[in-house]
C-alpha positions as CSV (number, residue, x, y, z in Angstrom):
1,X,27.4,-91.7,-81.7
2,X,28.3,-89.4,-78.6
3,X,26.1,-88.5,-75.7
4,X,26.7,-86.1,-73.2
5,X,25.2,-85.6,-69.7
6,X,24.6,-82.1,-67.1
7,X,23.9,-82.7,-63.5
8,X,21.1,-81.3,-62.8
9,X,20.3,-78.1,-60.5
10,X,17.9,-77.8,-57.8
11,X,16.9,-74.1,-56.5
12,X,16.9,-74.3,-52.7
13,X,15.0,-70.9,-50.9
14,X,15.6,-69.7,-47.0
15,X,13.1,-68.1,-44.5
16,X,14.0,-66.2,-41.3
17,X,11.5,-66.3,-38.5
18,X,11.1,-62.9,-36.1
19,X,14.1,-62.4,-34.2
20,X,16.6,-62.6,-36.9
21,X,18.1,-63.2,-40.5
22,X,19.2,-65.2,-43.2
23,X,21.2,-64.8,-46.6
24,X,21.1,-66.0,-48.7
25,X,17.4,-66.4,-49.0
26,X,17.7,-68.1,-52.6
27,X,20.3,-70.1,-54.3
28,X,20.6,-73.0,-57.0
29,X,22.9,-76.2,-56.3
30,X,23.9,-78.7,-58.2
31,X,22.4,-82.3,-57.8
32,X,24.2,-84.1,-54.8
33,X,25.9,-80.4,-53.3
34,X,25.2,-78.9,-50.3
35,X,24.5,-75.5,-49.9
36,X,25.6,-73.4,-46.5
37,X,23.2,-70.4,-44.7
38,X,24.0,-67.7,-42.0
39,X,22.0,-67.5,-39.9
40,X,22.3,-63.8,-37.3
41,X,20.2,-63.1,-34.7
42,X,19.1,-60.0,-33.3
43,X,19.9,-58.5,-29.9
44,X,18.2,-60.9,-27.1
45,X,17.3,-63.6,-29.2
46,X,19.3,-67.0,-30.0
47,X,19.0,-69.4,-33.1
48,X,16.5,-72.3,-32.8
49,X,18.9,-75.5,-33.4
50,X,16.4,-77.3,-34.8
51,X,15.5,-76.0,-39.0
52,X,12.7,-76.4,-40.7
53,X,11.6,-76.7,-44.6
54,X,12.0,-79.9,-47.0
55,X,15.9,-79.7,-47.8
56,X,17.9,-82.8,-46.3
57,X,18.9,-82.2,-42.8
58,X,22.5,-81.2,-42.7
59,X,24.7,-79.6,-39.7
60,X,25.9,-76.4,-37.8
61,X,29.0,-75.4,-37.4
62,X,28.2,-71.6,-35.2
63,X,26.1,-69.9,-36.5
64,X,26.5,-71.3,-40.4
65,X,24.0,-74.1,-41.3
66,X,25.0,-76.5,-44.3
67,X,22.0,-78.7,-45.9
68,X,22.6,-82.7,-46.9
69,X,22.8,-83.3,-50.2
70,X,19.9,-82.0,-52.8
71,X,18.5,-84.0,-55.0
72,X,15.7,-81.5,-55.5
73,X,14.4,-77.9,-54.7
74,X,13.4,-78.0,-51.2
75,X,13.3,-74.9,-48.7
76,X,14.9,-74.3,-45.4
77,X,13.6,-72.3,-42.3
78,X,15.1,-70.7,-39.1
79,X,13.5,-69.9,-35.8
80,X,14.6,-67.8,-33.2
81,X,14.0,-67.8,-29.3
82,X,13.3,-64.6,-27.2
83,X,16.1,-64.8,-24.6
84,X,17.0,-61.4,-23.2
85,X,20.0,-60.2,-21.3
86,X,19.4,-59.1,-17.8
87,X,20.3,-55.3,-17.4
88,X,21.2,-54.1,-13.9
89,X,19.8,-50.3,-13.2
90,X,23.2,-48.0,-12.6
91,X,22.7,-44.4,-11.5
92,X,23.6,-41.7,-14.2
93,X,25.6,-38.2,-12.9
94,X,22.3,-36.4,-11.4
95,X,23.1,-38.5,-8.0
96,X,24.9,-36.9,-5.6
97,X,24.5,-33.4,-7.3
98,X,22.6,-30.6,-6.0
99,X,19.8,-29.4,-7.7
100,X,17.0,-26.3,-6.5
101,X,14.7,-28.5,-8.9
102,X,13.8,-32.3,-9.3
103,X,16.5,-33.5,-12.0
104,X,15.3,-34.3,-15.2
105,X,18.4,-35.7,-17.3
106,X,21.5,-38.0,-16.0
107,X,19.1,-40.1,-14.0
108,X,20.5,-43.6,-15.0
109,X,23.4,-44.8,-16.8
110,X,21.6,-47.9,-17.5
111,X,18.1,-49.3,-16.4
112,X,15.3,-47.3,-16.8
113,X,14.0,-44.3,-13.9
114,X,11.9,-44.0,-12.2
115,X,9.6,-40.3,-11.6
116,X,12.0,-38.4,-9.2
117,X,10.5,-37.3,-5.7
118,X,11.2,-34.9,-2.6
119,X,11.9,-35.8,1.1
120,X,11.6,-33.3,3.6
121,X,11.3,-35.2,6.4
122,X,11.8,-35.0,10.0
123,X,14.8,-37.8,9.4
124,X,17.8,-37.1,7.5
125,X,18.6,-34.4,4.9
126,X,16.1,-33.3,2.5
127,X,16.8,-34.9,-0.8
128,X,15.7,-35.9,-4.4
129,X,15.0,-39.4,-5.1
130,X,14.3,-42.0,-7.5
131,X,15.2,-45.3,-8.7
132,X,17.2,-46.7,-11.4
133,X,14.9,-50.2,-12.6
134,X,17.0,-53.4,-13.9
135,X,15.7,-54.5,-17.7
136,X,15.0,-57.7,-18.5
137,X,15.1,-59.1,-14.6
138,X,18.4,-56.8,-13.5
139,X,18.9,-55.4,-9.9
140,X,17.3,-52.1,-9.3
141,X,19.1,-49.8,-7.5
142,X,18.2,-46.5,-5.5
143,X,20.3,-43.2,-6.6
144,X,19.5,-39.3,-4.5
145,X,20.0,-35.8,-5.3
146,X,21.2,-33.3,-2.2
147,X,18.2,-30.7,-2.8
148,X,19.8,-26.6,-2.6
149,X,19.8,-25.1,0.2
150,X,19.7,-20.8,0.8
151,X,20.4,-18.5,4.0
152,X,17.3,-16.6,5.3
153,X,18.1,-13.1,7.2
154,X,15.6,-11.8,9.3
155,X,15.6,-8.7,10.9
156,X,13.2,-6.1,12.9
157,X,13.1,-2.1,13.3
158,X,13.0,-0.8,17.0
159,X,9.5,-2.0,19.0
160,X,9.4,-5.5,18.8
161,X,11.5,-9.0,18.5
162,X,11.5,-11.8,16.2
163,X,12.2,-15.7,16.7
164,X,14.4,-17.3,14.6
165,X,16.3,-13.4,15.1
166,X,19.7,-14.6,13.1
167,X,20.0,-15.9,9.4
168,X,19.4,-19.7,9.1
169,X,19.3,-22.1,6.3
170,X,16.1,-23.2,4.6
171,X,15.8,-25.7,1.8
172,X,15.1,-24.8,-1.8
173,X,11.0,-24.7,-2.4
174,X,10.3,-24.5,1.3
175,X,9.1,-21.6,3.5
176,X,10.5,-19.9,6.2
177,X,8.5,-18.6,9.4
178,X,8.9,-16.0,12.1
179,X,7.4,-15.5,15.3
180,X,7.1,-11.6,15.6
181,X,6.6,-10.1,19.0
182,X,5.5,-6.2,19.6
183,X,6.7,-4.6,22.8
184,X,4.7,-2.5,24.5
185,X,3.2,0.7,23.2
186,X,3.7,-0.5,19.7
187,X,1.4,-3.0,17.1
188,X,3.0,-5.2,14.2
189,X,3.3,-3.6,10.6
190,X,1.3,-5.9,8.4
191,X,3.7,-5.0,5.5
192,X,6.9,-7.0,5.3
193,X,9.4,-6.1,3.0
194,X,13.0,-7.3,2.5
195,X,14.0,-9.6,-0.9
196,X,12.3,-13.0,0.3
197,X,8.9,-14.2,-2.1
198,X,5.7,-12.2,-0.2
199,X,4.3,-14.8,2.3
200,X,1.1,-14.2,4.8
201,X,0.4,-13.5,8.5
202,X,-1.0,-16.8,10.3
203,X,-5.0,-16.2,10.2
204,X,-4.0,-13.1,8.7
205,X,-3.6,-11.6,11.5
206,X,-0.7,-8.9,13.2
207,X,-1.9,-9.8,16.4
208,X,1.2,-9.5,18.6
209,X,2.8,-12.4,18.4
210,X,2.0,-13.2,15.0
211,X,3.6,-15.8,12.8
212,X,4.5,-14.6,9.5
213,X,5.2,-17.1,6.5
214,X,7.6,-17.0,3.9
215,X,6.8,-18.1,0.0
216,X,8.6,-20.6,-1.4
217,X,12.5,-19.6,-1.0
218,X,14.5,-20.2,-4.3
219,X,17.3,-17.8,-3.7
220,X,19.2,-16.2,-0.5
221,X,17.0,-13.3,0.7
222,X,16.3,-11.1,3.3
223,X,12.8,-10.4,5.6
224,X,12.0,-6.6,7.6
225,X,9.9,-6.6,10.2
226,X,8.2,-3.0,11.5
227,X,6.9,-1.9,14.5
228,X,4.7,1.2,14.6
229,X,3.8,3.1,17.9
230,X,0.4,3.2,19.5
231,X,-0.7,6.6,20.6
232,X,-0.6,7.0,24.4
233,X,-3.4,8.2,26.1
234,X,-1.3,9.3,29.2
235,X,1.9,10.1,29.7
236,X,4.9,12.1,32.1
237,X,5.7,15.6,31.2
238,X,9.4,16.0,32.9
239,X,10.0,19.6,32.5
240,X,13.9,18.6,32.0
241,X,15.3,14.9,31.4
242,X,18.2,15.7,33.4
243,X,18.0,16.8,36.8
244,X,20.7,17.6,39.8
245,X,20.9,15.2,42.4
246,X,19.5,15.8,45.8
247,X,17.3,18.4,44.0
248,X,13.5,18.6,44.0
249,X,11.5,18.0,40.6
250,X,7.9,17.6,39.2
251,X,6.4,14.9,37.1
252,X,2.8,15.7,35.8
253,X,0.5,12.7,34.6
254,X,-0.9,14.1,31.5
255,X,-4.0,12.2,29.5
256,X,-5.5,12.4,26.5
257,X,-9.1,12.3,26.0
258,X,-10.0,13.6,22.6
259,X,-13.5,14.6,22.8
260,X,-14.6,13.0,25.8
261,X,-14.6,13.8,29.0
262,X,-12.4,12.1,31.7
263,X,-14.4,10.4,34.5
264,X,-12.2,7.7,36.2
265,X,-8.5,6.8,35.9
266,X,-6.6,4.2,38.0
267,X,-2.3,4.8,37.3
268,X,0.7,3.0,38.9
269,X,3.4,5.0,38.8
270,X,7.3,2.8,39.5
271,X,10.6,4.2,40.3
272,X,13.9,3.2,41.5
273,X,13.6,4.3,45.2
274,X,17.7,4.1,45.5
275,X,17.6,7.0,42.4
276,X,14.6,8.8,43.2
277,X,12.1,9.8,46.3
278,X,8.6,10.9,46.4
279,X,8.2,13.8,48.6
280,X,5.7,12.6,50.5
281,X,5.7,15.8,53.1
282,X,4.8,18.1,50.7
283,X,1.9,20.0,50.4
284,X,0.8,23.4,48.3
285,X,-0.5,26.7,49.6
286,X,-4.2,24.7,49.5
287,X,-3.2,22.1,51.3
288,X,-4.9,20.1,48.2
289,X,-1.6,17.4,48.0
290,X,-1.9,13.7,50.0
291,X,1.6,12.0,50.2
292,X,2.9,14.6,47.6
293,X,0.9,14.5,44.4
294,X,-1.3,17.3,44.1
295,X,-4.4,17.9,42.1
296,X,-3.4,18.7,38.4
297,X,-5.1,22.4,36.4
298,X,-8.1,19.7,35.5
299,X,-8.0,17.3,38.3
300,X,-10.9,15.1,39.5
301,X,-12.8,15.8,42.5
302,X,-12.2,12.8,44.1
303,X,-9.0,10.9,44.0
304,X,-7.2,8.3,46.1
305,X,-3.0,8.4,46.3
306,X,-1.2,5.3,48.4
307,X,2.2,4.0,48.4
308,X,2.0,0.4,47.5
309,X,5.1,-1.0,49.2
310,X,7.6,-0.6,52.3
311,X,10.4,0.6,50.1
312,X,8.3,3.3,48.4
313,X,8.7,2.0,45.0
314,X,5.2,2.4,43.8
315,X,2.4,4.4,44.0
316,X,-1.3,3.9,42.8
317,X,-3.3,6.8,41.8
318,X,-7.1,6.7,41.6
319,X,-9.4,9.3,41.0
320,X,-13.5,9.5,39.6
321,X,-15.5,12.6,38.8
322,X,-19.3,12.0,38.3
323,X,-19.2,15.2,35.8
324,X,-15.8,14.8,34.5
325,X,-13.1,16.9,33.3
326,X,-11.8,17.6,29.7
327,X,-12.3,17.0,27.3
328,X,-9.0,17.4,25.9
329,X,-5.3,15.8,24.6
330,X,-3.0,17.1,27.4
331,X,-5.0,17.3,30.4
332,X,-2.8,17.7,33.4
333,X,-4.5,15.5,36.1
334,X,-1.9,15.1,38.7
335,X,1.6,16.9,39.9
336,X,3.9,14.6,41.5
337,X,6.6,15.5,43.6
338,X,10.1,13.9,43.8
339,X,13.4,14.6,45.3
340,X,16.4,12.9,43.4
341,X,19.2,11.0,45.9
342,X,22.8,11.6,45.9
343,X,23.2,8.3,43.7
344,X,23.4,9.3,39.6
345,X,22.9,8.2,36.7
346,X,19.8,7.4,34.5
347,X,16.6,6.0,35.7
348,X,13.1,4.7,34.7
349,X,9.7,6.1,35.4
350,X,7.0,4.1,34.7
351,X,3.4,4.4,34.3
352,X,1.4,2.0,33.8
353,X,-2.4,2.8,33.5
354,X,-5.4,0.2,34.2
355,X,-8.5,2.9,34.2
356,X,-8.8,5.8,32.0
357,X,-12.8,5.9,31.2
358,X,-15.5,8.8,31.0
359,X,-17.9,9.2,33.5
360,X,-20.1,6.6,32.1
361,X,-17.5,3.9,32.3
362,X,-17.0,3.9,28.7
363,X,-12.8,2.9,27.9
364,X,-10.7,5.8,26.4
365,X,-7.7,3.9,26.4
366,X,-4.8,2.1,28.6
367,X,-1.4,2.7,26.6
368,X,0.7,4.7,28.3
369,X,4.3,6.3,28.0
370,X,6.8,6.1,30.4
371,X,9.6,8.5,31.3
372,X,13.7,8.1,32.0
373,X,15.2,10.8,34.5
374,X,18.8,11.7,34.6
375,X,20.4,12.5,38.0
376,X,23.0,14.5,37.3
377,X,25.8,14.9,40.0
378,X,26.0,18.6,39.5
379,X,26.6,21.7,36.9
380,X,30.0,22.1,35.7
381,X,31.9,24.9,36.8
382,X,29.3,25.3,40.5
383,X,32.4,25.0,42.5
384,X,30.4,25.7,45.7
385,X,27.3,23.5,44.3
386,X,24.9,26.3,45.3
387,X,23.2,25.1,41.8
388,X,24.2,28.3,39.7
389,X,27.7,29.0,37.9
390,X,28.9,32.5,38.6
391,X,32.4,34.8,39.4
392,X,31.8,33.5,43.4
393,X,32.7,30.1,41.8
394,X,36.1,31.5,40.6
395,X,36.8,32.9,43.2
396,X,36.2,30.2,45.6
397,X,38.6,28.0,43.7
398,X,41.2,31.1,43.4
399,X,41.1,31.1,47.7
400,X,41.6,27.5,47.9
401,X,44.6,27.4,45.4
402,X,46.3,30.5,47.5
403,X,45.6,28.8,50.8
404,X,43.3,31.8,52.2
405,X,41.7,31.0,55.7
406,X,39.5,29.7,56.5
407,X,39.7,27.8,53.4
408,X,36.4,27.6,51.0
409,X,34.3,24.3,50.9
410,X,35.0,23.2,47.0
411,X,33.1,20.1,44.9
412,X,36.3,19.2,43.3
413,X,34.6,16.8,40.6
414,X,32.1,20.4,39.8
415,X,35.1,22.7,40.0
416,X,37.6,21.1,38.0
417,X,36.2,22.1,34.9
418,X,39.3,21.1,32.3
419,X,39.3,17.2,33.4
420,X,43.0,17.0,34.8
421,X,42.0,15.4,38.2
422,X,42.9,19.1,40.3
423,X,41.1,22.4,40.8
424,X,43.3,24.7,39.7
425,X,43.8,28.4,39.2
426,X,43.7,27.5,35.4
427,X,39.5,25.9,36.5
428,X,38.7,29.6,38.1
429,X,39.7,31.4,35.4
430,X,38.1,29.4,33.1
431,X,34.8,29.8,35.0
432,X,35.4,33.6,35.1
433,X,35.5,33.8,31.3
434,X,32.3,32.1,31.4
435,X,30.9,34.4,34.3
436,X,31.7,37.8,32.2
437,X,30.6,36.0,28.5
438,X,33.3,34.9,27.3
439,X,33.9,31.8,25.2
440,X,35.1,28.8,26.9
441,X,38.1,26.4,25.5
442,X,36.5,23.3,23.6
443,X,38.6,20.5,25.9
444,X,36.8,22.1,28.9
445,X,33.5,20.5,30.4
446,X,30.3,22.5,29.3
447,X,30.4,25.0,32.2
448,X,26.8,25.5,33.9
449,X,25.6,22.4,31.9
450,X,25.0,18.8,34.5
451,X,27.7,16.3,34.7
């Protein structure tokens, strides 16, 4: 009789805990074998040395565990531990770039950031920030932006100044301000053009000085600042800007009154005493003029002239009428008289009025306008600088060139009309062309026209 025998197999089964896997998870072995398992596990976790389940206890060898020997179905299980890896934060290609806006991508190249903010403060350049955060218990570490940057140019029409008054840099997102100043006789335009974002008047208000804000800047741009003149309400009428030297001139005081009547005015009138004179000696067929300003075609009945200083730079002018005079826009209150000096060249006359009310005391108004004068230091061509140009001018230059006795008295800077440095026959007959009608040679000075 023959027998015969088969070992016997055992089915041996695998479980995986959270934090990794195992394969096989099922497999049959043959009494007395061992079977092996693999065992991976996943990112920040590590195997358990110690296995579970009913299965002899066998050995590791890595990450492969092999069972004892089976001598029945028994199971096996695997446990993993949480055991991260400590990340340190790096910062990504945002820092150190320049940016008009917070950055939003290429904030860390590892770690995790952090919301990005804005310095502007008093201390170091403005800048984006933020902070690249370690994982799992690595170094933080702090990364910046450089935040743009964009020239602001101001600049202002004729009647006023501004501060900052040259282009300057402002930072992307900020605002730019400018103190605006109006010079006399002229107000602030509330309207300010140019390319830069519309900003607002401090208090809104054009009150000279104002401040004027910017909007937020984002580009390069540009801000206009206008002036606009206030109406006088007196004023000089010169009845010619330029006048001879050592010659004798008017200057009215004109006011405006609109539909009122003029009651009271207080003026200072200034000049350059080295330029200029007041005739103080002269007086009209009325004998009406004190220290030589004279009643004006609507002057006040009572008035009050007085020189202010020792050098005669200044005179005040006060006057009242109970009934007034006017009303009117170009009332002629006063006549001055000057005298120009020998010395030339422009000059400023200014008035400046304090007083200029109706007979009641009510204001009409204090801007006033001043005046230049030009002393000229003669007409071209008046050779004997009687003040006219004529054929006695030609001739007087012919005598002197010939040698005549006694020889004529000649202004040689007035006689020598084509600019060579000489009076010369060539001067007198250009003069006499002039004298009979005749047109004059352009490279010539303007004969009978000032210096």
């Amino acid at each position: 009789m023959r027998y015969s025998f088969t070992l016997n197999t055992y089915p041996v089964t695998a479980t995986a805990g959270s934090g990794g896997t195992v394969t096989p998870i099922a497999t049959t072995v043959t009494h007395g074998s061992t079977t092996n398992f693999t065992v991976t596990p996943n990112t920040d976790y590590t195997i358990d040395n110690s296995v579970g389940g009913t299965c002899p206890v066998g050995n590791w060898n890595g990450n492969v565990w092999t069972t004892g020997s089976i001598t029945a179905a028994c199971t096996v299980s695997f446990s993993f531990t949480y055991n991260p890896v400590a990340v340190n934060g790096v910062c990504g290609a945002s820092s150190g770039g320049t940016f008009a806006t917070a950055p939003t991508a290429n904030l860390c190249s590892s770690g995790t950031a952090s919301a990005v903010t804005r310095t502007d403060g008093s201390t170091g350049s403005p800048a984006w920030n933020w902070t690249c955060n370690g994982v799992n218990g690595g170094s933080n570490v702090s990364c910046s932006a450089n935040i743009s940057s964009y020239t602001v140019t101001p600049s202002a029409s004729g009647g006023g100044t501004i501060n900052p008054s040259s282009a300057y840099s402002v930072t992307a997102g900020t605002t730019a301000s400018f103190t605006v100043t109006a010079t006399s006789g002229y107000t602030i335009n509330s309207a300010v053009t140019g390319s830069c974002p519309q900003g607002s008047w401090n208090g809104g208000s054009t009150s000279s000085p104002g401040v004027w804000t910017t909007g937020a800047i984002t580009n390069s741009c540009s801000v206009i600042f206008g002036f606009t003149p206030i109406p006088a309400n007196s004023w000089f009428n010169l009845p010619s800007p330029t006048i001879l030297r050592d010659t004798a001139f008017t200057l009215d005081v004109i006011a405006k009154s609109d539909s009122v009547k003029v009651g009271s005015y207080v003026f200072t009138v200034t000049f350059d005493p080295s330029k200029l004179v007041l005739d103080t000696s002269y007086q009209n067929a009325s004998g009406q003029c004190s220290q030589g300003v004279c009643p004006g075609a609507q002057a006040v009945a009572n008035r009050t002239n007085f020189v202010n200083d020792e050098a005669g730079s200044s005179i005040t002018l006060n006057g009242s009428d109970a009934s007034g005079v006017g009303p009117g826009n170009d009332l002629q209150l006063l006549v001055m008289h000057f005298k120009t000096k020998l010395v030339t060249g422009a000059t400023p006359v200014t008035l400046t009025t304090t007083r200029l009310a109706t007979p009641a005391g009510g204001n009409i108004g204090l801007t006033a306008r001043s005046a230049t004068v030009n002393v000229s230091y003669g007409l071209c061509g008046d050779a004997d600088g009687n003040t006219s140009v004529n054929i006695v001018d030609a001739l007087a230059i012919a005598r002197k060139v010939v040698g005549l006795n006694p020889p004529p008295t000649v202004d040689v800077t007035l006689a020598d009309v084509d600019k060579n440095g000489i009076a010369s026959i060539v001067d007198a007959m250009h003069i006499a062309r002039y004298a009979v009608g005749l047109v004059t040679p352009p490279e010539v000075c303007v004969i009978g026209q000032p210096l």
